[in-house]
MIRO-395110 format. One record per residue: residue in one letter; x negated, y negated, z negated of N, C-alpha, C in turn. Coordinates in steps of 0.2 Angstrom, whole numbers, plus 5000, padded with zeros to 4 digits. Last residue first. Layout:
A	X	Y	Z	X	Y	Z	X	Y	Z
...
end
This chain:
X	4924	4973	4927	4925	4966	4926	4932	4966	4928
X	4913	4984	4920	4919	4985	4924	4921	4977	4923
X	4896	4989	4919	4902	4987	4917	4907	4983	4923
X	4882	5001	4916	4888	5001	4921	4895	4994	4918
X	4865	5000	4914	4872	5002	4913	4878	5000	4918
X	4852	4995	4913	4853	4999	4908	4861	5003	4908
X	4851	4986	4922	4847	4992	4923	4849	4998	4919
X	4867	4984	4926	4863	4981	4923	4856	4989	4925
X	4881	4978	4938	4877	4984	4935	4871	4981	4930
X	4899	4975	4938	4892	4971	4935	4888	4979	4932
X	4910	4973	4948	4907	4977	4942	4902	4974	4942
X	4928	4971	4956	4922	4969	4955	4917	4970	4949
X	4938	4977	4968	4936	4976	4962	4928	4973	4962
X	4952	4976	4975	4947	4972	4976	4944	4973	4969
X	4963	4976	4991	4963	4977	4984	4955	4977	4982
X	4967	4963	5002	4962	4968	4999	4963	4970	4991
X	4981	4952	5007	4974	4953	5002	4974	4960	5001
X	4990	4958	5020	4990	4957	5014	4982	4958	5011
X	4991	4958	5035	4987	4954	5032	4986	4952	5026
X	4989	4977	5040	4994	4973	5037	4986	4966	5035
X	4983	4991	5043	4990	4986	5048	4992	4982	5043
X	4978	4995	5029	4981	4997	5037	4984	4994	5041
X	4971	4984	5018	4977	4986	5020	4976	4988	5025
X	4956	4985	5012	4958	4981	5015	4965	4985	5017
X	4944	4986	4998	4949	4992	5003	4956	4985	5004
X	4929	4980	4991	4935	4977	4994	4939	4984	4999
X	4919	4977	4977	4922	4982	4982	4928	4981	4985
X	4905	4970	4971	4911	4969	4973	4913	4975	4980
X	4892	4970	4959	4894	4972	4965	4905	4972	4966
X	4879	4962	4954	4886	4963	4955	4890	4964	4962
X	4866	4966	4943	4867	4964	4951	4875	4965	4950
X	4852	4961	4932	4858	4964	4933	4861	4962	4942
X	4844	4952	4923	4843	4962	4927	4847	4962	4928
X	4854	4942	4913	4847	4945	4917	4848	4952	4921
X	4866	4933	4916	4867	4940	4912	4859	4941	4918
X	4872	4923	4922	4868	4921	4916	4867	4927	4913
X	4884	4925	4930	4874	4922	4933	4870	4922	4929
X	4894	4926	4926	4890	4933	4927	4881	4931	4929
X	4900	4916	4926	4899	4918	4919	4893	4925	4919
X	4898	4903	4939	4900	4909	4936	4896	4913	4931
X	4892	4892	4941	4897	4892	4936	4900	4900	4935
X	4880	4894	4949	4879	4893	4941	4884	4894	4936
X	4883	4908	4959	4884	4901	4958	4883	4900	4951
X	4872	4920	4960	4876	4919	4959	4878	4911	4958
X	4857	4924	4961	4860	4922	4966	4868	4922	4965
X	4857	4931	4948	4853	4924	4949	4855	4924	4955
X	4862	4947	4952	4868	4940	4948	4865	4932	4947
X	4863	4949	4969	4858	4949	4963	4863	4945	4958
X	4875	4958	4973	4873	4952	4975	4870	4954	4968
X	4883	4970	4986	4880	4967	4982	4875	4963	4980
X	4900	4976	4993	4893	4970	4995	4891	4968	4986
X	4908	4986	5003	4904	4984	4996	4899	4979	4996
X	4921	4989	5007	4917	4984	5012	4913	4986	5004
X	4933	5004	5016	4932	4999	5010	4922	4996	5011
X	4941	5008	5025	4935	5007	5026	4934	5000	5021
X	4953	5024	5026	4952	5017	5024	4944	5012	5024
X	4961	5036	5035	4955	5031	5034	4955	5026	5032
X	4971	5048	5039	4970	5040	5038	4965	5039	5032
X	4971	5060	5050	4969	5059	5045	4969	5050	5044
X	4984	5073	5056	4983	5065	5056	4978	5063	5051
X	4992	5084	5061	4982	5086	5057	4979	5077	5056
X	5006	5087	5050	5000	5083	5057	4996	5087	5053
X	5013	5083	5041	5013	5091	5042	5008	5089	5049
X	5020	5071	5034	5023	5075	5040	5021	5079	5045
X	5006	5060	5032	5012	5066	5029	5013	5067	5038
X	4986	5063	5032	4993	5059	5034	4998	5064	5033
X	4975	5064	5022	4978	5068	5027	4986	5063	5028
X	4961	5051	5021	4968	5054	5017	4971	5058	5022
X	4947	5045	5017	4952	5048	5021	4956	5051	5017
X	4938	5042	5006	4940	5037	5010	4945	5039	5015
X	4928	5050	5000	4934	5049	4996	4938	5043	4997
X	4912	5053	4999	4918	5054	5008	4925	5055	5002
X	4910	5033	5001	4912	5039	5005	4911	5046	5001
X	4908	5022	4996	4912	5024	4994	4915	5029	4998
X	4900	5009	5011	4901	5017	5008	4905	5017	5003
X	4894	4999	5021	4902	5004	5018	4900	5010	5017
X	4884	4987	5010	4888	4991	5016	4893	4994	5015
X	4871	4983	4998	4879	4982	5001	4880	4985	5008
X	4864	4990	4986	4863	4986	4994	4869	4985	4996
X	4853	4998	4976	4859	4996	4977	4859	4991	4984
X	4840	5003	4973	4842	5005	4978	4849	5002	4980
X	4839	5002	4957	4834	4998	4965	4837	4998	4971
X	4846	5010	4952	4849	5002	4953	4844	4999	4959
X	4852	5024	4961	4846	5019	4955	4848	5013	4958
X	4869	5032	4961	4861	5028	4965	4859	5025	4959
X	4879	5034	4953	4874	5040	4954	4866	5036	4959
X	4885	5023	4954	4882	5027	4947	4876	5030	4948
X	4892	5024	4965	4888	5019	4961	4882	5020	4957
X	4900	5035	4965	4896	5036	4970	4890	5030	4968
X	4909	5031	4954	4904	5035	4955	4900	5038	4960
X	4914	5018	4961	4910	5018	4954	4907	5022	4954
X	4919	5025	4972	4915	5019	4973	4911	5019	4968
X	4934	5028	4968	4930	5034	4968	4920	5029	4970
X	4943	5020	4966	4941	5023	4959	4934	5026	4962
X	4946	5015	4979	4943	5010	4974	4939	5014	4967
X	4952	5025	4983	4946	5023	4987	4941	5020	4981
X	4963	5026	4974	4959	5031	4976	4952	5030	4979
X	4969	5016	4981	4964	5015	4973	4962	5020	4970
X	4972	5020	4992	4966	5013	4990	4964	5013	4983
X	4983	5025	4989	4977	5029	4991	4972	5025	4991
X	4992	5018	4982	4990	5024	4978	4983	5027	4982
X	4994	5009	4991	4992	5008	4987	4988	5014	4983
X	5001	5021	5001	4996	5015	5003	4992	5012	4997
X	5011	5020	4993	5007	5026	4995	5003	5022	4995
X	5018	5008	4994	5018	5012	4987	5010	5017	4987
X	5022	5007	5006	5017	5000	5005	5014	5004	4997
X	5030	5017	5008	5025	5018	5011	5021	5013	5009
X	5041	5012	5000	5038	5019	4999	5031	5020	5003
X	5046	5001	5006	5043	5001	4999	5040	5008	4996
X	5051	5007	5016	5046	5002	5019	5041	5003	5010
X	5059	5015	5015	5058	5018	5017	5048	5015	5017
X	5069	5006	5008	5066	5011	5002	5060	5015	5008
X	5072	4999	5019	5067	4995	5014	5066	5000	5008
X	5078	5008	5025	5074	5006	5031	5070	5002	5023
X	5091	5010	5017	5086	5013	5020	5080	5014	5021
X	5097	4998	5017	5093	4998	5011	5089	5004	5014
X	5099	4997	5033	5094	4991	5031	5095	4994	5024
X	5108	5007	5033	5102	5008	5037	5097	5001	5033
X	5119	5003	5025	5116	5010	5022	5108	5009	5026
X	5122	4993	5033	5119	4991	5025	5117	4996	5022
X	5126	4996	5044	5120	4991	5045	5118	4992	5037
X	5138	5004	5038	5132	5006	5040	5126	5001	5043
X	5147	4993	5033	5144	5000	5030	5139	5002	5032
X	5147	4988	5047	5144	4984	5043	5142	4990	5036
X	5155	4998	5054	5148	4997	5057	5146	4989	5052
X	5169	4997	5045	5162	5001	5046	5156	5000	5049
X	5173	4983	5045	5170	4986	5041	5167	4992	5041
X	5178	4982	5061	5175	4979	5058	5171	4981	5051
X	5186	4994	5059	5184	4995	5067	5176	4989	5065
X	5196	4992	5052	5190	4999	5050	5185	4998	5056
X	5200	4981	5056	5198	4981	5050	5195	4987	5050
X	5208	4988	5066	5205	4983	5069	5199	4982	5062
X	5216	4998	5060	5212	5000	5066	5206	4994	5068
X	5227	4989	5054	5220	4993	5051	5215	4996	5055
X	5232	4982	5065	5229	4979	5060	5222	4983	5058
X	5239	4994	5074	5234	4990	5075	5230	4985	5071
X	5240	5008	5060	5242	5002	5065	5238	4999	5068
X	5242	5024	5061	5237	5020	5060	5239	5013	5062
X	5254	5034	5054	5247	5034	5059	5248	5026	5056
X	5268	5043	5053	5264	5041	5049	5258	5040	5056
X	5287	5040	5060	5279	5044	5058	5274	5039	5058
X	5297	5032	5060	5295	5034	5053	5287	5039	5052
X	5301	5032	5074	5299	5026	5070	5295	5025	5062
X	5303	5046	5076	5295	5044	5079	5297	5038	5075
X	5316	5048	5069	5307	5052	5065	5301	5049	5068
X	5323	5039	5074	5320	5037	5068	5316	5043	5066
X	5323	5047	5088	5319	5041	5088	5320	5039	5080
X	5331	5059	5082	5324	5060	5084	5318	5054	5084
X	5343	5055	5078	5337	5057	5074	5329	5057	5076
X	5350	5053	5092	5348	5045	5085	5342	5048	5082
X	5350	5064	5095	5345	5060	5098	5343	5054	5094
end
Protein backbone atom coordinates (compact mmCIF):
# COMPACT_ATOMS: atom_id res chain seq x y z
CA UNK A 1 0.00 0.00 0.00
CA UNK A 2 3.22 2.36 1.05
CA UNK A 3 4.03 1.81 -2.87
CA UNK A 4 1.06 2.70 -4.28
CA UNK A 5 0.61 6.23 -2.50
CA UNK A 6 4.49 7.05 -3.53
CA UNK A 7 3.65 6.21 -7.24
CA UNK A 8 0.38 8.64 -7.06
CA UNK A 9 2.76 11.27 -5.30
CA UNK A 10 5.41 10.85 -8.01
CA UNK A 11 3.06 10.83 -11.14
CA UNK A 12 3.73 13.21 -13.80
CA UNK A 13 0.74 16.03 -14.61
CA UNK A 14 0.30 19.52 -14.39
CA UNK A 15 0.44 21.81 -11.26
CA UNK A 16 -1.69 24.41 -10.46
CA UNK A 17 0.90 27.12 -11.14
CA UNK A 18 1.58 26.03 -14.73
CA UNK A 19 -2.02 25.55 -15.49
CA UNK A 20 -2.58 29.05 -14.29
CA UNK A 21 0.45 30.52 -16.62
CA UNK A 22 -0.61 28.44 -19.92
CA UNK A 23 -4.13 29.55 -19.00
CA UNK A 24 -2.54 33.35 -19.28
CA UNK A 25 -0.10 33.00 -21.99
CA UNK A 26 -2.11 31.35 -24.56
CA UNK A 27 -4.87 33.48 -25.20
CA UNK A 28 -2.29 36.29 -25.58
CA UNK A 29 -0.29 33.90 -28.21
CA UNK A 30 -3.40 34.15 -29.94
CA UNK A 31 -4.52 37.83 -29.59
CA UNK A 32 -1.02 38.26 -31.32
CA UNK A 33 -1.35 35.56 -34.07
CA UNK A 34 -4.96 37.20 -34.93
CA UNK A 35 -4.00 40.90 -34.53
CA UNK A 36 -0.59 40.41 -37.05
CA UNK A 37 -3.26 38.53 -39.00
CA UNK A 38 -5.97 40.86 -39.25
CA UNK A 39 -2.86 43.77 -40.22
CA UNK A 40 -1.24 41.47 -43.10
CA UNK A 41 -4.92 40.99 -43.92
CA UNK A 42 -5.61 44.89 -43.77
CA UNK A 43 -2.21 45.73 -45.69
CA UNK A 44 -3.06 43.37 -48.44
CA UNK A 45 -6.25 44.87 -49.24
CA UNK A 46 -5.09 48.77 -49.04
CA UNK A 47 -2.11 47.03 -51.58
CA UNK A 48 -4.75 45.79 -54.01
CA UNK A 49 -6.87 48.75 -53.88
CA UNK A 50 -3.81 50.58 -54.87
CA UNK A 51 -2.89 48.43 -57.51
CA UNK A 52 -6.33 48.76 -59.11
CA UNK A 53 -6.49 52.77 -59.02
CA UNK A 54 -3.52 52.98 -60.81
CA UNK A 55 -4.99 50.80 -63.09
CA UNK A 56 -7.73 53.38 -63.39
CA UNK A 57 -5.14 56.01 -63.32
CA UNK A 58 -3.04 54.48 -66.30
CA UNK A 59 -5.88 53.85 -68.36
CA UNK A 60 -7.36 57.87 -68.46
CA UNK A 61 -4.30 58.88 -70.67
CA UNK A 62 -5.26 56.82 -73.31
CA UNK A 63 -8.76 57.24 -73.43
CA UNK A 64 -7.16 61.26 -73.42
CA UNK A 65 -5.20 60.82 -76.22
CA UNK A 66 -7.58 59.40 -78.26
CA UNK A 67 -10.10 62.73 -78.03
CA UNK A 68 -9.17 65.98 -80.03
CA UNK A 69 -8.12 68.47 -77.97
CA UNK A 70 -11.25 70.60 -78.63
CA UNK A 71 -13.19 68.30 -77.28
CA UNK A 72 -11.43 67.87 -73.92
CA UNK A 73 -13.93 68.78 -70.86
CA UNK A 74 -14.07 67.58 -67.50
CA UNK A 75 -16.36 64.64 -66.04
CA UNK A 76 -16.08 60.94 -65.25
CA UNK A 77 -14.82 59.22 -67.63
CA UNK A 78 -11.63 57.11 -67.87
CA UNK A 79 -14.03 54.42 -68.68
CA UNK A 80 -14.61 51.22 -69.18
CA UNK A 81 -11.16 50.32 -67.31
CA UNK A 82 -12.93 51.36 -63.89
CA UNK A 83 -14.29 48.09 -62.61
CA UNK A 84 -12.65 45.20 -61.12
CA UNK A 85 -14.13 41.72 -60.53
CA UNK A 86 -14.11 41.41 -56.65
CA UNK A 87 -12.01 38.21 -55.11
CA UNK A 88 -13.50 35.30 -53.60
CA UNK A 89 -15.03 33.70 -56.69
CA UNK A 90 -18.48 36.31 -56.61
CA UNK A 91 -19.95 37.76 -59.46
CA UNK A 92 -19.09 41.05 -57.22
CA UNK A 93 -17.86 43.85 -59.28
CA UNK A 94 -15.96 46.94 -57.76
CA UNK A 95 -15.93 50.30 -59.28
CA UNK A 96 -13.97 52.99 -58.84
CA UNK A 97 -15.30 56.59 -60.20
CA UNK A 98 -12.34 58.46 -60.91
CA UNK A 99 -13.25 62.70 -61.30
CA UNK A 100 -11.28 64.44 -64.46
CA UNK A 101 -11.38 67.97 -64.52
CA UNK A 102 -9.93 70.16 -67.30
CA UNK A 103 -8.75 73.52 -67.04
CA UNK A 104 -7.59 75.89 -69.93
CA UNK A 105 -3.76 76.62 -68.63
CA UNK A 106 -4.58 80.90 -69.06
CA UNK A 107 -7.13 79.95 -66.36
CA UNK A 108 -4.46 78.86 -64.21
CA UNK A 109 -3.29 80.84 -61.12
CA UNK A 110 -0.27 83.08 -62.21
CA UNK A 111 1.97 81.29 -59.85
CA UNK A 112 1.67 78.16 -61.44
CA UNK A 113 4.45 77.03 -63.83
CA UNK A 114 1.96 75.60 -66.20
CA UNK A 115 -0.07 79.00 -66.91
CA UNK A 116 2.55 80.19 -69.05
CA UNK A 117 2.72 77.33 -71.53
CA UNK A 118 0.20 78.70 -74.66
CA UNK A 119 -2.56 76.30 -76.33
CA UNK A 120 -2.62 74.07 -73.91
CA UNK A 121 -5.06 72.71 -71.16
CA UNK A 122 -4.55 70.70 -67.94
CA UNK A 123 -6.08 68.08 -66.99
CA UNK A 124 -6.13 66.50 -63.50
CA UNK A 125 -7.37 63.05 -62.68
CA UNK A 126 -8.44 62.04 -59.21
CA UNK A 127 -9.55 57.81 -58.10
CA UNK A 128 -10.62 58.45 -54.68
CA UNK A 129 -10.37 55.35 -52.14
CA UNK A 130 -13.55 52.76 -51.33
CA UNK A 131 -14.66 53.42 -47.99
CA UNK A 132 -11.87 55.29 -46.87
CA UNK A 133 -10.81 59.29 -46.07
CA UNK A 134 -7.42 58.62 -47.36
CA UNK A 135 -6.23 61.41 -50.17
CA UNK A 136 -7.02 60.34 -53.92
CA UNK A 137 -4.46 59.06 -55.92
CA UNK A 138 -4.12 61.85 -58.46
CA UNK A 139 -2.44 62.70 -61.61
CA UNK A 140 -2.09 65.54 -63.42
CA UNK A 141 -1.03 66.18 -67.36
CA UNK A 142 -0.57 69.03 -69.63
CA UNK A 143 -2.09 68.46 -73.16
CA UNK A 144 -0.88 70.84 -75.90
CA UNK A 145 -2.29 70.99 -79.40
CA UNK A 146 0.69 69.30 -80.50
CA UNK A 147 1.02 66.63 -77.71
CA UNK A 148 0.75 64.74 -74.50
CA UNK A 149 2.95 65.68 -71.23
CA UNK A 150 3.06 63.88 -67.92
CA UNK A 151 3.72 66.29 -64.82
Amino acid sequence: MFNHLKSIKSSSGFTIVELVLACVIFPLVVIGMTNAFGSVRDTYKIAKQYNEMYAVLSACPEIDRALDYTSLSSGTNCYPNNSFKAEGGGNAVITYNPTVTVTDSSSLPNSDPLHSVPDSKVIYISVPFLKSSAQPLQLRMLITRNGIGQL
